[in-house]
C-alpha positions as CSV (number, residue, x, y, z in Angstrom):
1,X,0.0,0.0,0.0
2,X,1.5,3.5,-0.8
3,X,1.7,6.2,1.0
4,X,-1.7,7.7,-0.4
5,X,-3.9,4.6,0.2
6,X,-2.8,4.6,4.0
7,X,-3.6,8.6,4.6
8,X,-7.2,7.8,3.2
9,X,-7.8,4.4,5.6
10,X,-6.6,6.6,8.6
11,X,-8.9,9.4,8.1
12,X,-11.6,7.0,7.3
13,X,-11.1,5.3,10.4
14,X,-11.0,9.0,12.6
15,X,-14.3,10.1,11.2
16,X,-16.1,6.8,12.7
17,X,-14.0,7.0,15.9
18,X,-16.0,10.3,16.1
19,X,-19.3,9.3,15.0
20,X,-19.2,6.2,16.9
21,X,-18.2,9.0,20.1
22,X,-21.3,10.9,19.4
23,X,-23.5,8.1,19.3
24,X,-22.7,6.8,22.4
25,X,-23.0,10.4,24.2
26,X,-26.2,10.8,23.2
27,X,-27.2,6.9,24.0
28,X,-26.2,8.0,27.3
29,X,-27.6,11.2,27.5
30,X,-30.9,9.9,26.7
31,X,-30.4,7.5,28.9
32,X,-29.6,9.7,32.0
33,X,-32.7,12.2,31.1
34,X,-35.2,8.9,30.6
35,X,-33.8,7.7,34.1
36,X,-34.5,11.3,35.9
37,X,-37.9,11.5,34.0
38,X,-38.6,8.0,35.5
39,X,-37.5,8.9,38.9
40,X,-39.4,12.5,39.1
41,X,-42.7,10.6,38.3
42,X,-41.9,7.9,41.0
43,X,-41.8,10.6,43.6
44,X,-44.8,12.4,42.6
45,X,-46.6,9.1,42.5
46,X,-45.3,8.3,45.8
47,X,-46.1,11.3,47.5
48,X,-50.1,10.9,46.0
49,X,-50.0,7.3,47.3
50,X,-48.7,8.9,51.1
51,X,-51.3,11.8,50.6
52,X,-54.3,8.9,49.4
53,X,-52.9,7.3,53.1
54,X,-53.0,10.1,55.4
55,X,-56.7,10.8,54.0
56,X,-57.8,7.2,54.2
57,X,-56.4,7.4,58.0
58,X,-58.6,10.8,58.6
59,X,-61.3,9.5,57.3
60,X,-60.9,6.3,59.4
61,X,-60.6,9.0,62.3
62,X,-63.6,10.5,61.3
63,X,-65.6,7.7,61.4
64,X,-63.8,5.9,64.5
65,X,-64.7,9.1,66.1
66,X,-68.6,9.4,64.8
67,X,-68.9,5.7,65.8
68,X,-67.9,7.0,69.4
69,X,-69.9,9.5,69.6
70,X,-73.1,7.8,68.5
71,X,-72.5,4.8,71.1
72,X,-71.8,8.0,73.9
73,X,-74.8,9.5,72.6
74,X,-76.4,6.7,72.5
75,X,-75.0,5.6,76.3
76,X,-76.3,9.2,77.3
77,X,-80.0,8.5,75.8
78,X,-79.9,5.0,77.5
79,X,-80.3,3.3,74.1
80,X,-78.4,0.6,72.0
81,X,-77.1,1.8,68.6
82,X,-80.0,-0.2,67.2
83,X,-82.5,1.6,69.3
84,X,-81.0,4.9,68.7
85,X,-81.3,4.5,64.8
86,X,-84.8,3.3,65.3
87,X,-85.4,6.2,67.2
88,X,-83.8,8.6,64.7
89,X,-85.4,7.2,61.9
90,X,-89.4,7.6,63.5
91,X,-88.3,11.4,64.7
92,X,-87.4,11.9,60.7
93,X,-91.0,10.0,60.0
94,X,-92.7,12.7,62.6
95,X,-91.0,15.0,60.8
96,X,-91.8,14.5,57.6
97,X,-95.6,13.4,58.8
98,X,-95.7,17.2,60.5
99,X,-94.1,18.9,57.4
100,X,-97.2,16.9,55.5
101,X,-99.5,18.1,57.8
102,X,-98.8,21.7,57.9
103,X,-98.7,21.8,54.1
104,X,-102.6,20.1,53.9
105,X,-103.7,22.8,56.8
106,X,-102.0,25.9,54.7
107,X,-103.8,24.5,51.3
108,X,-106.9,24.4,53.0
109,X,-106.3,27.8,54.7
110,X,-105.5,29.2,50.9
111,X,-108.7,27.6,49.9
112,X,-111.1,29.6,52.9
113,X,-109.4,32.6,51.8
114,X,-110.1,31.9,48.1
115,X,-113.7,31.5,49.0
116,X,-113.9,34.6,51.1
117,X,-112.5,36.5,48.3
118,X,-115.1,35.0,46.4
119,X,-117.4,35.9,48.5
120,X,-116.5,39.9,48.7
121,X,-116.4,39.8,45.3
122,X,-120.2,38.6,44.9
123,X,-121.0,40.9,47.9
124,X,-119.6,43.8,45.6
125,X,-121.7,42.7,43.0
126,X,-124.8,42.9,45.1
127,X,-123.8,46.6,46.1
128,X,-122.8,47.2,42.6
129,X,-126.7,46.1,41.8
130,X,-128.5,47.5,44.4
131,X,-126.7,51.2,43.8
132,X,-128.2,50.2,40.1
133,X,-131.3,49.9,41.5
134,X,-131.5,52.8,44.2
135,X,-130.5,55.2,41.5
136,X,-133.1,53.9,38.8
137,X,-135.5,54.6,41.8
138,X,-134.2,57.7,42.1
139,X,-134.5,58.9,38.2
140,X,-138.1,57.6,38.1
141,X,-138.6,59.6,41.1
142,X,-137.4,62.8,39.6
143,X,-139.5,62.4,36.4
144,X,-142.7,62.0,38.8
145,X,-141.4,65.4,40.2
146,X,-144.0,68.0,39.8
147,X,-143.6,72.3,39.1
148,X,-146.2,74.3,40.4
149,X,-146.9,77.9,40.4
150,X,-146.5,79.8,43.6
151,X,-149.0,81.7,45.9
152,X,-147.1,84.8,44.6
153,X,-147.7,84.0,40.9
154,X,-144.1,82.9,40.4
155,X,-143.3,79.5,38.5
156,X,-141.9,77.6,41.1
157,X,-139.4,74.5,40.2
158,X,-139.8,70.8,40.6
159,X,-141.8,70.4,44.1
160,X,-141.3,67.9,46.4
161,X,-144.6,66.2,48.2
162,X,-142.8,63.1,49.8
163,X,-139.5,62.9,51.9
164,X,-138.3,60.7,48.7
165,X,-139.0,63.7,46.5
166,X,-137.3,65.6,48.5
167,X,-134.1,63.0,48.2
168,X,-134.2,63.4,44.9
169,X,-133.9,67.5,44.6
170,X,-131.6,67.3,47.1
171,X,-129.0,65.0,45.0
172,X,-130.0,67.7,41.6
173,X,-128.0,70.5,44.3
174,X,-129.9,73.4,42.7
175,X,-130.7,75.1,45.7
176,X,-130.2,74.4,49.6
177,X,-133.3,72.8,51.7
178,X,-134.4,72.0,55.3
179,X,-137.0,69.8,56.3
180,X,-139.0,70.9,58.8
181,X,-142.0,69.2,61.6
182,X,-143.9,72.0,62.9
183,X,-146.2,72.0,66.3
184,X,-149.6,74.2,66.4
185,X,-149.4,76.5,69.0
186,X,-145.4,76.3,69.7
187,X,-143.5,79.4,69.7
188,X,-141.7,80.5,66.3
189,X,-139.0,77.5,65.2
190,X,-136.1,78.8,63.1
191,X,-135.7,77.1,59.8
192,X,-132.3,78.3,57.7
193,X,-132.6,82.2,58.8
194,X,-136.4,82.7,58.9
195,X,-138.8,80.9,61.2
196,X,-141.9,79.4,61.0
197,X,-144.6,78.9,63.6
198,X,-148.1,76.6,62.6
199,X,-150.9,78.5,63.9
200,X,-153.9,76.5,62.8
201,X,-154.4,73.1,60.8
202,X,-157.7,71.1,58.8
203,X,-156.3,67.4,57.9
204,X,-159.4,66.7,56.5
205,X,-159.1,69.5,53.9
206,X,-155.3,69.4,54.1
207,X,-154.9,73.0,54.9
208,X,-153.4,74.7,57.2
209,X,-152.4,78.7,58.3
210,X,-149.1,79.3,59.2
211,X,-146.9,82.9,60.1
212,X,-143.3,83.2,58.5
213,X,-141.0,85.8,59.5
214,X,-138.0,87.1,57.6
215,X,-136.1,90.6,58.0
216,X,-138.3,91.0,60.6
217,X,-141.2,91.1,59.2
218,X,-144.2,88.5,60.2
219,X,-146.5,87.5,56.9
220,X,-149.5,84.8,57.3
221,X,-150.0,82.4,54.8
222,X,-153.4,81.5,55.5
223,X,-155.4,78.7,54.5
224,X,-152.7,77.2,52.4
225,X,-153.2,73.6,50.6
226,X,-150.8,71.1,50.7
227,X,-148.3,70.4,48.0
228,X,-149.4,73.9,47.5
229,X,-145.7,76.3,46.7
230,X,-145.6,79.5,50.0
231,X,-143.0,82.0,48.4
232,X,-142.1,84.9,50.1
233,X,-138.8,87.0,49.8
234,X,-135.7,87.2,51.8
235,X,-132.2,88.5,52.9
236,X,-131.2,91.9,51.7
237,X,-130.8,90.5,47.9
238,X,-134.3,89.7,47.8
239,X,-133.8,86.3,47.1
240,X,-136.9,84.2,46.4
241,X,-137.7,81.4,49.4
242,X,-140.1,78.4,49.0
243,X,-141.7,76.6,51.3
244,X,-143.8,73.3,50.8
245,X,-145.9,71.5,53.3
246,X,-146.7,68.0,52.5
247,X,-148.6,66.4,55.3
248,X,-150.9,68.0,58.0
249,X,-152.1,66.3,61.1
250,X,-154.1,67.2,63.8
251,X,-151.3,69.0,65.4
252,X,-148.5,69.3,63.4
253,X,-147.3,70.0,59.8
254,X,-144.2,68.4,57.8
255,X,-142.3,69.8,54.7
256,X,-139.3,71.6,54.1
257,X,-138.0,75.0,53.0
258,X,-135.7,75.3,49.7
259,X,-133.5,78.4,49.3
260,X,-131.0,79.9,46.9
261,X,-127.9,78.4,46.3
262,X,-126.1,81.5,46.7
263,X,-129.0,82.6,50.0
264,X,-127.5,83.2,53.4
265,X,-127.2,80.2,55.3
266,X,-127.7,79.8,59.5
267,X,-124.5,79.9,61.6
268,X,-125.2,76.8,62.9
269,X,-126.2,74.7,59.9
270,X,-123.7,74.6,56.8
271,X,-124.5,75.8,53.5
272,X,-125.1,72.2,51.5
273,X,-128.3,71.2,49.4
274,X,-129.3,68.3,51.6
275,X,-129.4,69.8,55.2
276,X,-132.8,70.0,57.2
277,X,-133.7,70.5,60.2
């Protein structure tokens, strides 16, 4: 072999020296990392295995120590363990039986106030009616309402010759009126700001004679009828007063006085359109 050949062999044989050196390194470093790999999970799984332990001995404690404290308990209630769960499990069955109970009484409780609610409601609904009613009373009373003509010649309004009449102008609030009972023979009674005093009566004929006085003045109004419109003038606006009488008995006459809504008022009666007296 010449000198050439044996230059090529050698640094043939160097370059797998080398490789052969690299190979082995890294056979050994993957080795060594494959071995600390292994070893870091063998410590994690043997500190879970110590932690699964210690819990596995707490919760031995736990129940070592409930088991304790049920026989105490159970020592302390003079029971056996087998008595005491009997007795725990018919407290839970009184329990639930009470919870049950309570429930059915609170349904049936709902139910009475349902029908009580019903029942308001239909109470309504018989006011609701009979306000229906009263006030279709009321309209047919007004249209059976009669005007008159005065004593003085003046056209009086709608007259009133029962106390329901009278009801009924009084909810119209054209003028103010006061119902009146007057006694023969008793002194003067003030009605609004006149008075009135019944001197003589006929219920046979339904008349009757009666004195008024007003800015005192005293006028007779004699042998009036019933039903029968008395005006006479008042107050220092000469405002126009009416007075009707509707029933005369032996002794005593009934019926009111209507004013002005804008005619002085008493000082002890306020100025409305349904006060009498």
């Amino acid at each position: 072999m010449d000198e050439g050949e044996q230059i090529h062999v050698e640094s043939h044989s160097n370059a797998g020296k080398w490789i052969l050196l690299i190979v082995a390194i890294l056979v050994v470093a993957a080795a060594g990392y494959a071995h600390y790999t292994t070893h870091i999970a063998l410590e994690k799984l043997t500190a879970d295995l110590a932690g699964s332990q210690a819990q596995v001995k707490e919760l031995q404690n736990r129940m070592q120590t409930a088991e304790a404290e049920g026989e105490t308990l159970a020592q302390q209630a003079g029971m056996t363990k087998k008595e005491l769960a009997q007795r725990t499990a018919q407290l839970q069955a009184e329990q639930k039986a009470a919870a049950a109970r309570l429930e059915q009484e609170q349904k049936a409780q709902i139910s009475a106030v349902s029908g009580d609610i019903a029942g308001v409601k239909t109470d309504v609904g018989g006011v609701k009616t009979d306000v229906a009613s009263t006030k279709a009373d009321l309209e047919a009373t007004k249209a059976k309402l009669q005007s008159a003509v005065g004593d003085l010649g003046v056209q009086s309004g709608l007259i009133a010759t029962t106390r329901g009449d009278l009801e009924a102008l009084k909810h119209k609030g054209d003028r103010n009126y006061y119902e009146f009972t007057l006694l023969k023979g008793a002194k003067p009674q003030p009605v609004s700001t006149v008075s009135l005093q019944l001197r003589k009566t006929d219920s046979k004929k339904g008349k009757f004679t009666l004195n008024v006085t007003s800015d005192d003045k005293t006028i007779e109004k004699k042998d009036r009828n019933v039903a029968e419109p008395i005006q006479f003038y008042s107050g220092r606006d000469h405002m126009l007063f009416e007075l009707v009488i509707w029933t005369v008995d032996k002794n005593k006459a009934t019926g009111y006085l209507s004013t002005p809504k804008g005619a002085p008022v008493p000082v002890t009666a306020a100025p409305t359109s349904g006060n009498g007296n």
